[in-house]
Every structure is written in C-alpha cells, then in structure tokens.
N, C-alpha and C positions, 0 to 999 in steps of 0.2 A: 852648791851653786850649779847652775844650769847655763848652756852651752848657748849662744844667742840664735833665734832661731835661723833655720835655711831659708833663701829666698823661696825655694821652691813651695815650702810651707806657706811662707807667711803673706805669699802673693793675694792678692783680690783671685785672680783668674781662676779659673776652676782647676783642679788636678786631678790625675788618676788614680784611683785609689789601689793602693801594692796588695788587696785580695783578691782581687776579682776584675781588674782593667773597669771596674763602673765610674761614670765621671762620677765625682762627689764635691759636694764646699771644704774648705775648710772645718775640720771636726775634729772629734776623738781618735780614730782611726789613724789620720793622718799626722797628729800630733803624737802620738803614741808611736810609730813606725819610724819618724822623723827622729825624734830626741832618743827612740830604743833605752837605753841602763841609765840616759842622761834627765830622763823624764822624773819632775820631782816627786817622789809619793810621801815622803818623810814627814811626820808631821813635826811640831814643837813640843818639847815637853818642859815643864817648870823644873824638874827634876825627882827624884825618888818619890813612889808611892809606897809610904808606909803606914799607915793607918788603916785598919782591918775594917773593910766596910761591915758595917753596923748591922746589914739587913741581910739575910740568909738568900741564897739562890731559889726558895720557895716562894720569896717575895717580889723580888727585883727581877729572876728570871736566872738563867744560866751565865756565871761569868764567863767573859769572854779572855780567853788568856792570851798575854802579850807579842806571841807569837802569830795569833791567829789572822790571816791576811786574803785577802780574795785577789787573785788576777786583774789590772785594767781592764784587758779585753779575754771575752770570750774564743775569741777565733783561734783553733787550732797552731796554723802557720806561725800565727805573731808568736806563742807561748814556746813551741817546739823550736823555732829559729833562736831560742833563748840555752835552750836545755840543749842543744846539740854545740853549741859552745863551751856547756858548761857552766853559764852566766845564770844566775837567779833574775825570774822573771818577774817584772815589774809589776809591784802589789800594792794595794791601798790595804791601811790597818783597819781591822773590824771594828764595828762600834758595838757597843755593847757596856753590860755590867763587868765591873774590875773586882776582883776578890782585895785587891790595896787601894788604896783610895789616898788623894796627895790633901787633899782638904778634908777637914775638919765638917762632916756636913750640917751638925748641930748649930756651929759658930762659924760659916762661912757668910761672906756680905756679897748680896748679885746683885747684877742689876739687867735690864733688859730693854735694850730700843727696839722701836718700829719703824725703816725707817724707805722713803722714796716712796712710789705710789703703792694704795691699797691694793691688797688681795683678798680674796675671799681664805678665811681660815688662817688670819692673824693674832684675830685673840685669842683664837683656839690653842697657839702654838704658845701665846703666853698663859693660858690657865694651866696647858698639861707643862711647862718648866715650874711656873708656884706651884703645882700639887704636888710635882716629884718631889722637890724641895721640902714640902713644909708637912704634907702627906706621908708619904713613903721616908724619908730620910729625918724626919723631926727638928725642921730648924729653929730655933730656940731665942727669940727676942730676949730672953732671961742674960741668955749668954752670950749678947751680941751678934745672935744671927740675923741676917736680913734680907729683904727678896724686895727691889724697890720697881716700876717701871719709870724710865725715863721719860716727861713727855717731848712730841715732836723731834723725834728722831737723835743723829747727829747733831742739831741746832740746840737741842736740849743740853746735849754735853759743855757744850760754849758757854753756858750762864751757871755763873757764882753765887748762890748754891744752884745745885742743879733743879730745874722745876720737876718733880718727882711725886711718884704716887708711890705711898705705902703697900702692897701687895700680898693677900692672902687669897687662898683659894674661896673663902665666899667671897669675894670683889670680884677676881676673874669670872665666876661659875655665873656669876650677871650676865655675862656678856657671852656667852658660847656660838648662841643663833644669832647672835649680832653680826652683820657685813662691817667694810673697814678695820678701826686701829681704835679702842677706846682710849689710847695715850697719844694717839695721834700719827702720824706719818708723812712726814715732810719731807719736799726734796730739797736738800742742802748740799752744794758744794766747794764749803769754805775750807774743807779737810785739806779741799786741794792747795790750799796756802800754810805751806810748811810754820809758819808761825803758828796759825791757827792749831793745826793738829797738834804742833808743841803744849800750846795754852791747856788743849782739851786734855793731852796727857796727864798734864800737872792738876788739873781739876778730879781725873780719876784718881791718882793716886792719894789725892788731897782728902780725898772721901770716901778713900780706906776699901775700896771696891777691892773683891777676890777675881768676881768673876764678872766681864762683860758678854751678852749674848745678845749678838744684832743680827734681826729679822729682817732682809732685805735681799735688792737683787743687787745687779751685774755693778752698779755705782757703788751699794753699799757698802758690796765685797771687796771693792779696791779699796773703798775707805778704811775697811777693815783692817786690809793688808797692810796700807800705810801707818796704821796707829799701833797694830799690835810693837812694830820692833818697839814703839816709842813706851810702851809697858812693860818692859819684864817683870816677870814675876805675876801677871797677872792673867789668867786664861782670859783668851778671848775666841769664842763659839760664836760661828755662822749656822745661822739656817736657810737657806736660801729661797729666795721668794722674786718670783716677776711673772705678768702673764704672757709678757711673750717666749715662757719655757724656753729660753738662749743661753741658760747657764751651762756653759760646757761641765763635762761628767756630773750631769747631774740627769736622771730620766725622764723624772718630770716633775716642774715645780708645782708646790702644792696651791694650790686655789686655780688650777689649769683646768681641770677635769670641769671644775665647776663652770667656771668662764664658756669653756666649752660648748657646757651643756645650754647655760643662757643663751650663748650665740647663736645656736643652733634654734631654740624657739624665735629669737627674737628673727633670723632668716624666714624660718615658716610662716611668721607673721606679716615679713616684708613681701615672699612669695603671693601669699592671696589680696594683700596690698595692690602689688602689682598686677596680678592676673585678673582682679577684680576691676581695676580700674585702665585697665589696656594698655600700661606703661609698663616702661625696666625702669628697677630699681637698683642704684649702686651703691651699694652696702659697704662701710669700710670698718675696719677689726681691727686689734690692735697687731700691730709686727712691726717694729719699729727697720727692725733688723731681717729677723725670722716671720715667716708666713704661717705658724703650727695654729694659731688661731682661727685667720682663717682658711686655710685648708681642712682641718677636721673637723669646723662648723662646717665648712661649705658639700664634705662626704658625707658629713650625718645625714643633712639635711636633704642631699640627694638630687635635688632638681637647679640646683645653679645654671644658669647659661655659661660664665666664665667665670673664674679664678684668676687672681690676679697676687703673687705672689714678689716680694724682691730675687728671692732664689732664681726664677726664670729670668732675670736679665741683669743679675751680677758679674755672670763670666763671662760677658761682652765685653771686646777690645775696644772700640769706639763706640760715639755717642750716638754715630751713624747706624750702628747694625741692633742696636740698643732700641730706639726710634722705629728701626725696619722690625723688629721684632713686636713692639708694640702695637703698631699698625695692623699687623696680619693678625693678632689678636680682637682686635677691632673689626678686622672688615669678616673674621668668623661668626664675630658677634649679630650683625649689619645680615650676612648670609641666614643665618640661624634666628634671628626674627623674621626674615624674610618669607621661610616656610611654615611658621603657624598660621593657622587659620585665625584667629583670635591673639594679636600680640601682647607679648608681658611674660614677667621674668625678672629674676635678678641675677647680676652680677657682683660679685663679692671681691673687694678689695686691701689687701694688708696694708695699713699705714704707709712702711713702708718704701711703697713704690717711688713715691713722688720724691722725695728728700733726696734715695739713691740715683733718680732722675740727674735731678736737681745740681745732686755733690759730682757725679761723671759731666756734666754742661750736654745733658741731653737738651733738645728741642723739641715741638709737636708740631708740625707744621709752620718754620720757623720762628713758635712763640715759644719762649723760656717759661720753662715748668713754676705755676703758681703753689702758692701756699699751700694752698686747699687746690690737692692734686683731684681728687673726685671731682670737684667745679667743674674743673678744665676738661678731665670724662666726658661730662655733662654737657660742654658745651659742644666737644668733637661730636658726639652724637645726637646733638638739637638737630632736628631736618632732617636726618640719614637714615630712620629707623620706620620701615614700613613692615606690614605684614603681607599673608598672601593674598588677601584682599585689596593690598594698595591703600590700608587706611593706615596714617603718620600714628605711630608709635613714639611718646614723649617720655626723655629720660628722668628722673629724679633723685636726689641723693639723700640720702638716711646716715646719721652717725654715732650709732649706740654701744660707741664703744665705752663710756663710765658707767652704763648702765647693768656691762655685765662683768664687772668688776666688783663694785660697792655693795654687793649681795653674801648673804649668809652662804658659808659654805655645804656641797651635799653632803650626804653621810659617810662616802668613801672620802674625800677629805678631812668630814672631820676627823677621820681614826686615821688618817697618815697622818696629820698634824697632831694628834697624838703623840705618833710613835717616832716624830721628828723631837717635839719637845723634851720627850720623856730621854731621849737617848743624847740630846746637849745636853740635858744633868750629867746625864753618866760621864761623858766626854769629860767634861768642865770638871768635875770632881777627881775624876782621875790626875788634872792637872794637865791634859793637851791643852795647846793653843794654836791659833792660826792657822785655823781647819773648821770646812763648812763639812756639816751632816749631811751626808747625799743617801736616796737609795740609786744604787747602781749595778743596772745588772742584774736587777731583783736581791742583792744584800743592799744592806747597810753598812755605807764605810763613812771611814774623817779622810777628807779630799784637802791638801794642802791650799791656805788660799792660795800662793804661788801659781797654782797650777790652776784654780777655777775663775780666778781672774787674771790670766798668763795674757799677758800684750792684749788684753783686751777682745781678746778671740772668742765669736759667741757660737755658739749649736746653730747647723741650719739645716733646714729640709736637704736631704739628696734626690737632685731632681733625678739623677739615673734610676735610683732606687720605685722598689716595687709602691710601697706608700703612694708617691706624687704620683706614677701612672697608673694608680687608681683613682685618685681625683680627675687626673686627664682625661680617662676614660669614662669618668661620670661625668665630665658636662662634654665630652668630644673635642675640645679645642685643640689650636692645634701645639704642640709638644715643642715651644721653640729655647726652648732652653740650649745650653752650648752642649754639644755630643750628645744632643736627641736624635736630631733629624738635622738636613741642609737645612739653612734657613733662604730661602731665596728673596730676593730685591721684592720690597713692600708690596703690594698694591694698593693705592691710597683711595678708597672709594670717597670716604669721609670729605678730602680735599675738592671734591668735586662741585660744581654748583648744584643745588639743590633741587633744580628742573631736572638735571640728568640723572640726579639720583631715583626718581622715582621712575 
C-alpha cells in the first residue's frame, strides 16, 4: 500500500522541482521525491516459477535473473539521498527472459485486446506476442494451447461468448503495414461500473483465459488496474499505447515517433498552404492533456509562427491571468505577421487548450470557451491579421489530427513494437501481473499499473525545461508560462475595432 499523495504533489499548480529549483508539472520526478521508499515498484506475481523454460538463452536471449532491477531515476541526488540512509533505492524489475517460467507455454490459453483509440503499431504489437507465443515457445492447439484476439476492446469482453479471432502468426503477419487495430479498438467505459467489470471477470475466468494482454492507453490501464484484483491467478500484461505520449514512466509510447513524423509533413504541407495562399493557418494535434505532439511536430517542422500548448497555461491561478496569458500569445502572433512582407504561416495548436480553457471557466473576451476551441482562434483573429504591406491576412483552420494516427507505423516503431510484444510473453509467462512493459530510461522494466495509472496523473512537457525553450525559441514567442518570465497585464489588440487595427 501506498501513502495518499501530498497536496504539494498532487496540486494542478505547477512545483519546483527538488533537483534543480526548474519549475516543472506534475511528473516522475516529482512523484518519485514525494512518495521516496513509499513509491510502488512491486509488481504481482501468481506465485512460484517452476517450469524450466523450454528455449535455451541462444534463442530467447539472456535470462534476466529475479534480482535484476534498474533505478526509477537516473539522478545522482535522488539514488544517493537513499544510500546514505541506508534505504534500498527505488527499482522497477527488469523485463526480460526468466530461466523458470510459471506457465506451461506449450498449453497456456492468451488472449489479447486492443483497446480506446488507434495507434500506429497495434498490430504490430499483436503479431510479435502470437509469434513469440506460437513461434519461439510452441503453443500447441493439440494440447490446449491458445492465442485468441479479442475483438473491440474491453466491449468485447462483455459478450457471452466473447466475439474473438483465432490467432496464429500467418493471420497477424497480414497485417504488419496495416494502420489501426485489425480486432478493432474501441473506447469503452463500462469497466467503470463495478458490476460490469464483475461480469467481464466471470467471463474470463469462464473461458479458461491464462493470460490477458491489453494494448492501450491511460483509460485502458485503469481498466486494467481495476480488473486484474478481480482475476487472480490470471496474468494480466499492459503494453502501453496513446499518442499523446502522457503515460507516466513510460518514455515514449509506441506509434509517437510515427504520429510525429506524420505531423510534421502534414504541418509542412499546411506551411506552403498558407504561405502560398497569404493566410495562417491553425493547425490542431492531438494533447488532450500533453502538448508532445504538437510541440515536436511544430520543432521538426521549424517554421511555426506559434505553439500552442496546455502546459503553458496550466499553472495559472485564475482564469484572469490564464486569458492575460493567452492574449499576449496572440497579439505576438498579430505583431509577427505584421513584419512579413508577404503574410502567412502557421500556428500549431494541442487539443488540449480549449477544454483546460473551458474546465478553469476561462473567458476570451468575455465569450465562454467554444467547443471547437480553434473556431474561436479563428474568429479572434478574423480582421486583426495584416502584413507589412497593410494587406488583411485571413485565418483558417485545418484538423488532421486522425489522419496521423490511422497510418502504418515507421520502421523504428515497428521494431520497438516488436520488442514491446516479445517481452509481454516473457512477463506473462513468468507469471507477473498488473504491470505495463515500459522502456524506461533506455531499459526495459514491468512498471506497476498502481503506479502508471496512479490518481490518474499523466507525463507533461516541462516548460522550464531545455526541450519547450527550444520550441520557444523556434517560433520566438513569448515564454508565458508560470516561472518563465513576469507575465504583465494583456494587451488586447484583437479586442480592438478593426479600423484601429489596421
């Protein structure tokens, strides 16, 4: 059990971070410093691994022996503040192959969701768990062995018998360069009605399941969390998946890179869109939460006018200095068209913004934050945007964000999905449970769900950090994040009548 957290933790407002005095959000960091020895790294195990894995260290690779553990964090301080007490410092288990093995891997029964929105490098993650399976370990339909996919996620588990695909490596090997979930991936959230996740228990257990392994993100993993106690005896393997990369300890999830890279053409394409046609263009990405999409589109890409992140106006105390902060992003924008000779340009926006607007009772010039937050962009800046010629520069908005989502993953994904899948076998056979595969850190560990969906606490940009004032610095705007800079009282050009603006 774990200690509940500190206010000082678990506040919205931004904190200092105890290495370095840099503001930071809410992270690893801060989570790790906060709970110290109280921080959960333990995984579940079903009990004793006795069964001598079948496949020699020439095959599988080097076992990893049960001792073997990586540090949370890298930082000096945090690890030595441990060891000069004398306290063992806080470790995630390695992942890896086990020399014992708790299941049978000839005669074990899996099964595999996909589940909440697509990623790129889904199926990928489910061919490399069948091939370890059925490939490298010999699972044996003779003997009752079985490797099923669920379809449609969670929702799939809820129906008697479950709607299911038979799964062998030529079924998955179809679908490699495939984008999406070829079982499907739906967002379901009936788990969260403790009856239901009862029902869905009794349905796995009913259908004689070893192993559950669900492909998802930040929802899937709480659903996770809440079902495993409701199985004992049954591993249940996370691999994590979301593109707004928010999964705490986790470095980056897979189909990120790729999304990434999409975004980043698909901004280049908005770029000469706009440059060609003498307007800005407002680009929105996915962040529901986190701005990592687009902030590392919008530095790839290089020529953004402005970024627009939730990070830069989370640690605002009122909806007042929230609002003044957003303004002066705006009228930089306003100034910064103002000196092209030939105006146009884009400005790049994360999801987001507008919701955390929205959820603080921010305003825009006394109108409550619309749905479709870009609109509202769009409409502050109809009339306000000349260049240095004095001719009206007209805004427009572009929204591609499933576009770089539902695409085949590149080739460094697909070989970290790979080495995601192939290393839930290992996990799951060994017999852990209730632990998502992370790399972290550059290893690979089993990251307690406890701890990867802990109160719901997701990864977010550190705007002190060197990263975001590189983006800052690549479009120039200005730095109004809390413990950047003063933030001074707005100037509201935009508010202005439109004769005075020009």
């Amino acid at each position: 059990m774990t200690r509940p957290m500190s206010t000082k933790s678990s506040r919205i407002l931004r904190n200092s971070n105890p290495l370095d005095g840099t503001f930071y959000g809410v992270g690893e960091r801060i989570t790790a410093w906060d709970l110290g020895s109280s921080l959960p790294t333990e995984v579940g195990s079903l009990g004793p691994a006795t069964i001598k894995n079948p496949q020699p260290p020439a095959v599988v690779g080097a076992y990893r022996p049960l001792t073997s553990r990586r540090a949370v964090l890298a930082d000096i301080d945090f690890i030595m503040s441990f060891l000069k007490k004398g306290k063992p410092v806080p470790s995630f288990l390695e992942a890896g192959p086990r020399e014992f093995l708790y299941y049978d891997p000839a005669t074990v029964r899996a099964a595999i969701i996909t589940s909440g929105g697509v990623a790129p490098g889904l199926n990928r993650v489910v061919h490399a768990i069948v091939q370890r399976h059925c490939t490298t370990y010999g699972l044996d339909s003779s003997k009752g062995g079985s490797i099923v996919g669920i379809c449609d996620g969670t929702a799939g588990l809820n129906m008697t018998p479950f709607d299911q695909l038979e799964l062998t490596p030529g079924i998955t090997s179809q679908h490699l360069s495939d984008g999406g979930s070829f079982l499907g991936s739906r967002r379901d959230y009936s788990l969260r009605d403790s009856a239901v996740a009862k029902q869905i228990a009794k349905n796995i257990k009913a259908a004689g399941i070893h192993i559950l392994y669900v492909l998802g993100g930040d929802g899937s993993l709480a659903a996770a969390a809440k079902l495993a106690p409701l199985v004992p005896g049954i591993s249940v393997v996370c691999v994590p998946k979301t593109m707004d990369n928010d999964i705490p300890w986790v470095n980056q999830s897979f189909g990120f890179a790729t999304s990434v890279s999409k975004a980043t053409e698909v901004l280049t394409a908005m770029q000469t869109e706009a440059s060609s046609t003498r307007r800005v263009g407002i680009v929105e990405l996915f962040g529901a939460d986190s701005g990592f999409v687009a902030a590392n589109a919008a530095l790839a890409h290089g020529k953004a006018l402005l970024v627009l992140i939730p990070e830069m106006f989370s640690g605002f105390v009122t909806p007042g200095q929230m609002e003044d902060a957003f303004m002066n992003c705006l009228q930089f924008l306003r100034d910064k068209v103002r000196t092209q000779q030939r105006g146009g340009g884009i400005t790049v926006v994360a999801e987001g913004v507008g919701p955390l607007f929205a959820s603080r009772g921010v305003t825009l010039l006394g109108k409550p934050i619309q749905k479709r937050f870009c609109d509202q962009i769009e409409e502050l800046l109809e009339g306000n945007l000349y260049d240095a010629g004095g001719r009206r520069i007209d805004p427009f908005v572009n929204r591609p964000r499933h576009h770089i989502r539902a695409i085949a993953p590149n080739a460094a994904d697909q070989t970290y999905c790979e080495r995601l899948g192939a290393l839930a076998v290992e996990t799951a056979l060994a017999g852990y449970t209730g632990c998502v595969v992370s790399n972290w850190l550059s290893e690979y560990v089993l990251v307690p769900l406890e701890l990867a969906a802990l109160g719901g606490r997701k990864k977010a940009i550190a705007t002190g950090g060197m990263f975001w004032k590189q983006v800052v610095l690549s479009t120039g705007q200005p730095d109004v994040a809390p413990g950047a800079i003063s933030i001074p009282k707005a100037v509201r050009p935009v508010a202005r009548a439109r004769k005075a603006s020009r």
